[in-house]
N, C-alpha and C positions, 0 to 999 in steps of 0.2 A: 621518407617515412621514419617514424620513428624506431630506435636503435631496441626496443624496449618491446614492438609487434613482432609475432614468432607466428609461424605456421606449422604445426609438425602432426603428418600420420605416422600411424603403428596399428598394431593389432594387438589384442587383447587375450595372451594366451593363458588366461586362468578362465575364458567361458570358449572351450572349445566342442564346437558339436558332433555331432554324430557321424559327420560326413568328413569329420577331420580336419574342418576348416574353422578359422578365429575370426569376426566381427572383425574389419578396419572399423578402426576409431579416427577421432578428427581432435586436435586441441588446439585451442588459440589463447596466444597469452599474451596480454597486453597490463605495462606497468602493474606487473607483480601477481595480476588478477588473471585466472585461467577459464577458459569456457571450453566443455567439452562435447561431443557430439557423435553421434553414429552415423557414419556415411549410408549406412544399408549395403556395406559389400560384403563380400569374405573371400579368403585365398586360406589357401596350407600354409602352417609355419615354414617350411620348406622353401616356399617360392616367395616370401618376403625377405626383403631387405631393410633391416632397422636402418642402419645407415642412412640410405638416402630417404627413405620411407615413402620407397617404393616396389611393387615386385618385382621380382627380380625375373627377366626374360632371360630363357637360356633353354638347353636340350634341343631335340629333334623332332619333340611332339608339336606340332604344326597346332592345332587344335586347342591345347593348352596356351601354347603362344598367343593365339589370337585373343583367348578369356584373357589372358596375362596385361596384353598390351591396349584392350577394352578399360579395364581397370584402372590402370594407369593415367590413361585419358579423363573418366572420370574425378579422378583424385585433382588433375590436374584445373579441370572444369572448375571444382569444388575450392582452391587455390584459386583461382581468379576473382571468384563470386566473393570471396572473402578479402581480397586486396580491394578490389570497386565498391565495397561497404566501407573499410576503410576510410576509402580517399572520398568517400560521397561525403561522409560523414563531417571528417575534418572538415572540408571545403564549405561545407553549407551549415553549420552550426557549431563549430569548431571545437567538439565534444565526441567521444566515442568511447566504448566501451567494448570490453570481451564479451561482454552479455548481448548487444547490440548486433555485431559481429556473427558470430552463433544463429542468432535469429534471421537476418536474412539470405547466411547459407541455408540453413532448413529451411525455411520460409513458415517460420512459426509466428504467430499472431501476440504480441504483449502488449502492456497498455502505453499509450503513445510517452514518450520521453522527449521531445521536447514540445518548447510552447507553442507555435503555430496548430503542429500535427495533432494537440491536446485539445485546442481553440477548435480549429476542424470538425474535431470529433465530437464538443460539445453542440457547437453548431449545429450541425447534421443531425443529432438527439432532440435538437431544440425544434427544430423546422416539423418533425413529426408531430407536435402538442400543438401547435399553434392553430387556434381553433380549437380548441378541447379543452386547456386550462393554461392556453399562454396564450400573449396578444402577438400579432404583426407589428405591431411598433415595436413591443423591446424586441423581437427578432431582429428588427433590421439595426437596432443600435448595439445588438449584441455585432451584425455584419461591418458596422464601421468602427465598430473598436477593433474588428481583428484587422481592418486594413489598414487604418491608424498605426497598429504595432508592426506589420510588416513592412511599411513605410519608414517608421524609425528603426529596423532593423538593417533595413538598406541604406538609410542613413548614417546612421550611428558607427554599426557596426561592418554595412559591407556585406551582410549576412542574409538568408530566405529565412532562414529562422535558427532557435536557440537552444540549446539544452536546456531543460528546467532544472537541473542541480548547477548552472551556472548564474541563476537568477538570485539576483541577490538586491540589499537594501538600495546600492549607488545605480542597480538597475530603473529602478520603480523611481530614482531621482531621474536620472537622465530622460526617462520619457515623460515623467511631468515637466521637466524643463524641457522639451523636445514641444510637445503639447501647446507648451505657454509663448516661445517664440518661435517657432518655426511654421506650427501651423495658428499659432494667434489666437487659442481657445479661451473664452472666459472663464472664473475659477468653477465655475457652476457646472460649465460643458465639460471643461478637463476634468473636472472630479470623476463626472459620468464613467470616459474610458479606465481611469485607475482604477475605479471602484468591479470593473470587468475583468482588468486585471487579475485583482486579487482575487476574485470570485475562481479564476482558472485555477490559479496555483492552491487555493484551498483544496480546488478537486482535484489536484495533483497530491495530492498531502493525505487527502482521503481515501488515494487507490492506491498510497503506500509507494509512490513515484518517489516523492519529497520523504526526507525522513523528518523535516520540520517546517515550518510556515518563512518563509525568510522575510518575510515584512511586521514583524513583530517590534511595534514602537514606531511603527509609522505614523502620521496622521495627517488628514488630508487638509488641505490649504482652506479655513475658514474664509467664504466668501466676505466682500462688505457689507454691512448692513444700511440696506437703506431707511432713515428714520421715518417712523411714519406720523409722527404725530406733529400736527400745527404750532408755529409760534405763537405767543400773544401777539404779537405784531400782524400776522397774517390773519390772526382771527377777529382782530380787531377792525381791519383793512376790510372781512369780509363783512362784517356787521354794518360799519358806515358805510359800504356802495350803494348808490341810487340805481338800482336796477329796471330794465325798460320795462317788465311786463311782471303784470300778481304771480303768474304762475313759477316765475325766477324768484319773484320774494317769498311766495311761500315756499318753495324750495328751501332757500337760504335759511329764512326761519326754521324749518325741521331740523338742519342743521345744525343750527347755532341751538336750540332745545336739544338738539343730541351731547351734544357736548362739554352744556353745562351739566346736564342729567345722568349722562353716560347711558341713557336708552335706549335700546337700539330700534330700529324699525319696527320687525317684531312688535316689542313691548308697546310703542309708540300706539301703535296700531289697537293696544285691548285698553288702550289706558281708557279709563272712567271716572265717574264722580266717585264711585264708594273706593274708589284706591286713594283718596285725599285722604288723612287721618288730621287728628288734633291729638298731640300728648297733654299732660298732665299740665305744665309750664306754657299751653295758649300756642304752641308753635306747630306748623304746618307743614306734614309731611308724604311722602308718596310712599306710597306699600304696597308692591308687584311682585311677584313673582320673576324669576329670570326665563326667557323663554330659551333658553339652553339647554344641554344635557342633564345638568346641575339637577333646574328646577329651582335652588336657591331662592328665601324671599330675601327683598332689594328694598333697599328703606333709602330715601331723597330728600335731604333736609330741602327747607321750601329758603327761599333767600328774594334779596329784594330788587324791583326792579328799578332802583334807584339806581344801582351798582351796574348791575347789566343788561340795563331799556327795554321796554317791553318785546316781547320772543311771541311767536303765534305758532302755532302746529297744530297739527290735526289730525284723528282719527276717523274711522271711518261714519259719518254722521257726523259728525261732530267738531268743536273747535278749540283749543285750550288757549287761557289769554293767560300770560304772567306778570302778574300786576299787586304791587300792595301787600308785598312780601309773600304769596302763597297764590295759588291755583286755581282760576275758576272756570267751570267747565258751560258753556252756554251750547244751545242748540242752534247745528245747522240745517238749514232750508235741506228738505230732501236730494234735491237736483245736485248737490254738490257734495254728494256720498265720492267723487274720484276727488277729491283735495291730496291727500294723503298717500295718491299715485305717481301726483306731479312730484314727489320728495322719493321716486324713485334713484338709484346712485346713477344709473346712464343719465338722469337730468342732472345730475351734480357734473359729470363731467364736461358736461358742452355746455354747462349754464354759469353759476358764477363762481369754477373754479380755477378761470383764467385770473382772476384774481389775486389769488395767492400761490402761483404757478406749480401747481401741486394736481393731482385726480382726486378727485373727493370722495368719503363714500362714510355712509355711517358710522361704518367701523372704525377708519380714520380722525372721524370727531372724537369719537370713545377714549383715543390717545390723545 
């Protein structure tokens, strides 16, 4: 143990009572830092001994001996229960304190100091709401981040858990690199348990455990982006396929209209004749509304189909042909009000978007 842990009883003879007897006190000093304590005894200044700080057994009173050497046993108890907080301490999260110390001789309740015992505590608060204004999924991703960290605690460090004034920035490094090759998380899933992390030690900072945040300049590992939008090459590839059945070309076709349009289904869906306009200058344009949040109107210069071959799509009734530099909207046969279903995105993916080895989906053409 260290040279620096002290145990010393005494009695306190400035509150002495009425019966003549002075409170045993308890103090534990550990590197420079003191915790004190009331054992709940008392003896007469007479029958202690500062010295050993113990009482002192002597005379002939049989009766008093016995109180005497009760006490003693006691103190002695009290000394035990404070060397095995000690060495629990060191042993398994290799942090202790006089404050610590103190608390499990009394058996007084503070707020948990390290991270496991913290992780726990939140836990077991969490499990109570679930159903009431938390879900069972983040529950259980809150339960595998905490065995995540006590896995890299037995790892790492050897340890069942940690102090939380020992958690620092090269902490929060080692278990994202702990994360990334050992157990092989992608940056998406490891952000997850970091981002749990931090969430503890916040609430370590907020119950005044932490006197400061120690991840301050951290930031989490920017996934890669996958790009979502088509080449000209791929979109060109999709345009000239001879596809086996109408309901694939008209697929394709909504497509390829979404993308020169930037329309999205939605809009595709209200478009009409009176959204054709003509400006001043003879030229043909689309004027929609965005079916977004927005609401935004959406103006679509008209272009020709010289440049990018006649497109077919379709709304509901109805057929839009691109032809002749602008828009003309002809009527379809009743029977074929589903056209514009078949340009659903599940048909995009199992239809022609083996193609340009990509999933397809409205929103995709828009890029």
């Amino acid at each position: 143990m260290r040279s620096t842990f002290r145990l010393l009883f005494y009695i306190n003879r400035q509150k002495i009572k009425k019966t003549g007897k002075c409170p045993v006190m308890g103090r534990i000093t550990l590197d420079g830092k003191v915790g004190q304590y009331s054992t709940g005894e008392e003896v007469s200044p007479e029958y202690w001994d500062a010295g050993k700080g113990r009482a002192a057994v002597h005379g002939k009173d049989s009766e008093m001996t016995a109180e005497l050497r009760k006490l003693n046993r006691k103190l002695e108890e009290l000394e035990e229960k404070a060397k095995a907080a000690y060495k629990k301490n060191v042993d398994s999260t290799g942090y202790v304190s006089a404050e610590l110390i103190k608390n499990a001789v009394t058996g007084k309740t503070r707020p948990k100091e390290t991270l496991l015992a913290l992780f726990d505590e939140h836990n077991g608060e969490y499990a109570k709401r679930v159903g009431v204004d938390r879900t069972r999924h983040t529950y259980v991703r809150y339960l595998t981040g905490r065995r995540h960290l006590y896995d890299f605690l037995q790892y790492k460090y050897g340890a069942e858990d940690m102090a939380l004034r020992s958690v620092d920035m090269r902490f929060i490094e080692n278990f994202h690199f702990y994360l990334s090759t050992v157990r092989r998380l992608k940056t998406v899933s490891l952000n997850d348990y970091l981002i749990l992390l931090c969430k503890i030690v916040r609430l370590a900072v907020k119950r005044r455990i932490l006197g400061r945040y120690p991840f301050t300049g951290y930031k989490l590992e920017t996934p890669p982006k996958l790009h979502r939008h088509l080449t000209g090459e791929q979109l060109a590839k999709l345009m000239a396929a001879n596809l086996p059945t109408y309901r694939l070309c008209h697929t394709r076709d909504l497509f390829v209209f979404s993308a020169f349009t930037g329309l999205g289904r939605a809009e595709m869906a209200e478009l009409s004749e009176s959204h054709i306009v003509t400006d001043e200058n003879g030229s043909k344009w689309i004027y929609i509304h965005r079916e977004d949040k927005s609401g935004m109107p959406y103006q679509i210069a008209g272009y020709s189909a010289e440049n990018h071959g006649e497109v077919q799509g379709g709304g509901y009734g109805r057929q839009t042909v691109l032809c002749a530099g602008h828009f003309q909207l002809v009527q379809e046969p009743e029977n074929n009000r589903g056209y514009l279903r078949a340009g659903l995105p599940s048909d995009l993916l199992y239809g022609p978007a083996y193609l340009c080895d990509r999933n397809l989906s409205f929103q995709r053409g828009s890029h």
